[in-house]
C-alpha positions as MATLAB code, in Angstrom:
seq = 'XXXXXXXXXXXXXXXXXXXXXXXXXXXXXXXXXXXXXXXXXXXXXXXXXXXXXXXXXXXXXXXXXXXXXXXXXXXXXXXXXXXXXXXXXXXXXXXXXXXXXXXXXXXXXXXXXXXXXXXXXXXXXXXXXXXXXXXXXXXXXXXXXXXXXXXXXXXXXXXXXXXXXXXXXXXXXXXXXXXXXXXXXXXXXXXXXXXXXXXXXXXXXXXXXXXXXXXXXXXXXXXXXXXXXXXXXXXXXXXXXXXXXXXXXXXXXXXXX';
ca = [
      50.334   67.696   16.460;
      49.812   67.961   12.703;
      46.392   66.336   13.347;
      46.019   68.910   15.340;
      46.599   72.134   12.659;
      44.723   69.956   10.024;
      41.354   70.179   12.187;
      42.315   73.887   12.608;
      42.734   74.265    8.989;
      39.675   72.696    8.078;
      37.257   74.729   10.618;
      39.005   78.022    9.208;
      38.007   76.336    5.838;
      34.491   75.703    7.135;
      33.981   79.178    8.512;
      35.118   80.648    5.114;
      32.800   78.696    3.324;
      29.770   80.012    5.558;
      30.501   83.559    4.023;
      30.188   81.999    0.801;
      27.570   80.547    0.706;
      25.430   80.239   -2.470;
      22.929   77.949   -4.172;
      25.065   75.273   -6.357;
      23.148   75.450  -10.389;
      21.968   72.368  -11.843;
      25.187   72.168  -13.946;
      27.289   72.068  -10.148;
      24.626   69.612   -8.783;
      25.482   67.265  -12.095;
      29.007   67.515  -12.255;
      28.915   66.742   -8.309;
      26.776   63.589   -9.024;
      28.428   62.426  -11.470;
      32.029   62.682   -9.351;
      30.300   60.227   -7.159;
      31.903   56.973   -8.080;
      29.464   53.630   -8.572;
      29.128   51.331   -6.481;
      31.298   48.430   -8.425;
      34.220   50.975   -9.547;
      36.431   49.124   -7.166;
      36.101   45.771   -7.750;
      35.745   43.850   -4.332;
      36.928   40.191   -3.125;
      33.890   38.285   -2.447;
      33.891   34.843   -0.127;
      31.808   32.277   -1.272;
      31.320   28.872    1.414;
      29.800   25.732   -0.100;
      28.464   23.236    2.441;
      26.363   20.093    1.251;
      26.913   16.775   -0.552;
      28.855   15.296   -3.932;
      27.357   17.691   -6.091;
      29.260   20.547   -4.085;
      32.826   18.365   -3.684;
      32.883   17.599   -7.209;
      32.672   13.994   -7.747;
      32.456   12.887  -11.345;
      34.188   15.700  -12.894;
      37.195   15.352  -14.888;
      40.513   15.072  -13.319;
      38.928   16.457  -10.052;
      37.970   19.750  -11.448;
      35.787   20.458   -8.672;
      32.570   20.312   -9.597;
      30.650   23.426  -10.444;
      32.816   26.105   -8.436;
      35.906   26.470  -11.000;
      32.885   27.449  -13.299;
      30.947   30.064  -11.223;
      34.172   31.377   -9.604;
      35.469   31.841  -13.176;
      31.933   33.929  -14.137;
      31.895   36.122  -11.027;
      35.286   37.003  -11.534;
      34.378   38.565  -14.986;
      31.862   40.602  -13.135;
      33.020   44.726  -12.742;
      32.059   44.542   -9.164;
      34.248   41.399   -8.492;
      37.959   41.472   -8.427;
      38.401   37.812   -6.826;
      35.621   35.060   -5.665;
      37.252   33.085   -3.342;
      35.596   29.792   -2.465;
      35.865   27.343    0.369;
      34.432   23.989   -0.154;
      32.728   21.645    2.550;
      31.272   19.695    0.170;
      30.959   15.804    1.594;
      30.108   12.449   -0.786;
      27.022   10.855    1.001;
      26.108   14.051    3.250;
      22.117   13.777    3.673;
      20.592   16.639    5.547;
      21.039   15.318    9.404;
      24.447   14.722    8.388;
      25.130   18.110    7.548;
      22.794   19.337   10.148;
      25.979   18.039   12.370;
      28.331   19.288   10.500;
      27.215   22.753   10.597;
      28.071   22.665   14.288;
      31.706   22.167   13.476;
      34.646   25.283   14.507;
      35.922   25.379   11.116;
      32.812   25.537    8.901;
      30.950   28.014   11.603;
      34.264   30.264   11.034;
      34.260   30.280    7.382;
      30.141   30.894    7.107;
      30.543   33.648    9.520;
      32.828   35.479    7.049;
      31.158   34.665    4.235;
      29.376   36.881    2.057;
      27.465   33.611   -0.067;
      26.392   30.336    1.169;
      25.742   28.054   -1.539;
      24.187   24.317   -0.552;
      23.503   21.177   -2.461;
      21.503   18.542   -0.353;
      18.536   16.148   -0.717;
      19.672   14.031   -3.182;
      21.235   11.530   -0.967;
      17.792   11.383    1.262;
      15.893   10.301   -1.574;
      18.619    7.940   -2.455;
      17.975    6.682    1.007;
      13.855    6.149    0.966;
      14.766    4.407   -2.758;
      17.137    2.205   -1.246;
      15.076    1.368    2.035;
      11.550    0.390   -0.632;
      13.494   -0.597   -3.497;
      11.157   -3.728   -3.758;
       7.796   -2.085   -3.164;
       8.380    1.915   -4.229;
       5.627    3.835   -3.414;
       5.237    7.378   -3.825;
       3.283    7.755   -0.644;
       6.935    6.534    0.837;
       8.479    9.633   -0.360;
       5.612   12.058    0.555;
       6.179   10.136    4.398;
       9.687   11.257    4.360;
       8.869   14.912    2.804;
       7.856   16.338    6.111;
      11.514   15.421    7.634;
      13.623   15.999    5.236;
      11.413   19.533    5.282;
      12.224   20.296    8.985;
      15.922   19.312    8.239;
      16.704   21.759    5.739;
      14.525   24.154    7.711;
      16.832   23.187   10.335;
      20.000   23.714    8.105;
      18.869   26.847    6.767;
      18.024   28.469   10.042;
      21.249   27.586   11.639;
      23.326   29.480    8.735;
      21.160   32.440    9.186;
      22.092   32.476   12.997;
      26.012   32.053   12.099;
      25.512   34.943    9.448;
      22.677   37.395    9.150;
      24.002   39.195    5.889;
      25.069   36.528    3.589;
      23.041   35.345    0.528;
      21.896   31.766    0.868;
      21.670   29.752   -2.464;
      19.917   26.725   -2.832;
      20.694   24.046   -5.489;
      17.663   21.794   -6.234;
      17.861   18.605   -6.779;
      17.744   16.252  -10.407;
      16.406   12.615  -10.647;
      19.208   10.261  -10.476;
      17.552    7.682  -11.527;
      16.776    9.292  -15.224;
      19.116    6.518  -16.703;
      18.664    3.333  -15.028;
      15.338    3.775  -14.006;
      13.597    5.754  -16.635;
      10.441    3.720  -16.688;
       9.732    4.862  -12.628;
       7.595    7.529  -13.286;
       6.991    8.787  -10.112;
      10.826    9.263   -9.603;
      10.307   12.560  -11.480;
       7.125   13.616   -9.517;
       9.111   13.015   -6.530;
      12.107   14.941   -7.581;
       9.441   17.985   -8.356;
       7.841   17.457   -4.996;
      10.819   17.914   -2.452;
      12.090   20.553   -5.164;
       9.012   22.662   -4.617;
       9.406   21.924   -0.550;
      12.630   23.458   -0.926;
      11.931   26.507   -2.722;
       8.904   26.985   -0.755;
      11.362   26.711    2.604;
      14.153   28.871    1.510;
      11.844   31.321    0.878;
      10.648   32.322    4.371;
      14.323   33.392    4.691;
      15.393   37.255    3.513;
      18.200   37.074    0.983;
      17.890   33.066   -0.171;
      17.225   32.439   -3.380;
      16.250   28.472   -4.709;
      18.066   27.671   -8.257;
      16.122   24.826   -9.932;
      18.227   22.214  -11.734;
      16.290   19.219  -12.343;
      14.968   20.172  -16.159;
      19.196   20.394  -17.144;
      19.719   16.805  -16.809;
      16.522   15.957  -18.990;
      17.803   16.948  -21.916;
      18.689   13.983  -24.321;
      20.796   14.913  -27.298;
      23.731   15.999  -24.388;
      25.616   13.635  -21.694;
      26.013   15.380  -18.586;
      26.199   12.318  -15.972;
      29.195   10.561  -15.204;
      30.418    7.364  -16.012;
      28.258    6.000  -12.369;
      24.670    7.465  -14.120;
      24.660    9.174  -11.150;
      26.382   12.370  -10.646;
      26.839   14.814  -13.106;
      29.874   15.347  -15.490;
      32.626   17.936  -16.006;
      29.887   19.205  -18.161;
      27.063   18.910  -15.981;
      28.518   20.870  -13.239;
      29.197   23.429  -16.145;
      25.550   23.709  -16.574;
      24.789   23.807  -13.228;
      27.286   26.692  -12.649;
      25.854   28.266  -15.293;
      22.330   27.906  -14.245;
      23.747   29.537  -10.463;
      25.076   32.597  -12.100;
      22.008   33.185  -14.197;
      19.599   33.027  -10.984;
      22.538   35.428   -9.275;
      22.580   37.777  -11.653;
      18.576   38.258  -13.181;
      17.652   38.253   -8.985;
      20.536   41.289   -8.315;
      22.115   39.199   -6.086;
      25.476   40.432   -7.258;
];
């Protein structure tokens, strides 16, 4: 009933109104803009899923810190817009990209990417680890460019099937670093390699509308800073700082947030 004498009230209101009627000034027109409130005045919650290998579980950072996602949570959440980033981690040690092809087809991570409002993925590492470990006594480069075309399809794959679970959500990709740049510097063609399949990956992500490919590889060539763990293989408390870092950067310069 009092919904009802409300809508009565307000068409009384309405009809009043049309005898009034009268051009606003600029001054109105201003003060009505500006009344408006922005877009980030309420800060929202934002849902962030990571799906891929190590690099998103968090191995080799202190006292399982959890990789780079305590980092980048901790930046978004200084953000106006943001009031809390919560993450969910699917992050797997080992995962290459068939293996998290299948994994993508599980209830639980389908549910969580289909209320997600970021995907972030780190994968491709561990396929490169696998062609090294398969040649490891006669490394060729033209055994890597072999394997480029399937990892290629994979991620295509990977990427494709995220987009069908969620048509809104931004997709980040992490690129990959050479993992070899300590214990076998004097391979060369490990960092050609590494800036092959990263340029296949930025050049896949980008058929896709709201993806964005975050380059890594040049942190972990800097010298005069440690930033791999103790295995010279996955990156340190601090490394995952840097690559958290690097995330936000790409987020923010691209408007993604």
């Amino acid at each position: 009933m009092k919904k009802i004498v409300l809508a009565l009230c307000f068409v009384l209101f309405l009809s009043g109104c049309v005898s009034h009627t009268r051009q606003l000034s600029k001054n109105e027109t201003a003060i009505e803009e500006k009344q408006t409130p922005p877009a980030d005045f309420i800060p929202q919650d934002v849902k962030v899923v990571s799906v891929g290998d190590s690099l998103t579980q968090g191995v080799g950072s202190d006292d399982q810190h959890g990789g780079y996602i305590p980092f980048l949570q901790s930046e978004l959440e200084k953000l106006k817009g943001i009031k809390k980033a919560e993450f969910i981690n699917h992050g797997k040690k080992g995962n290459r990209t068939d293996q998290l092809l299948k994994r993508l087809q599980q209830p639980k991570v389908i549910s969580d990417i289909m209320d997600a409002d970021m995907v972030i993925i780190t994968i491709g590492g561990n396929d490169i680890m696998q062609v090294f470990r398969e040649n490891l006594l006669g490394l060729k480069l033209n055994k890597f460019i072999a394997a480029e075309d399937e990892y290629q399809k994979r991620l295509d794959d990977i990427l494709a099937l995220i987009r069908s679970y969620n048509s809104d959500a931004g997709i980040i990709l992490v690129g990959i670093y050479n993992p070899f740049i300590k214990w076998f510097s004097d391979i060369k063609e490990m960092d050609q390699v590494v800036e092959n399949w990263n340029n296949v990956s930025s050049e896949t992500i980008a058929k896709y509308n709201h993806a964005l490919f975050v380059p890594v590889a040049d942190i972990f060539e800097n010298n005069e800073e440690s930033l791999l763990y103790t295995d010279y293989f996955h990156p340190n408390t601090r490394g995952y700082e840097l690559i958290a870092e690097r995330i936000y950067n790409y987020l923010t310069a691209e408007n993604y947030i």
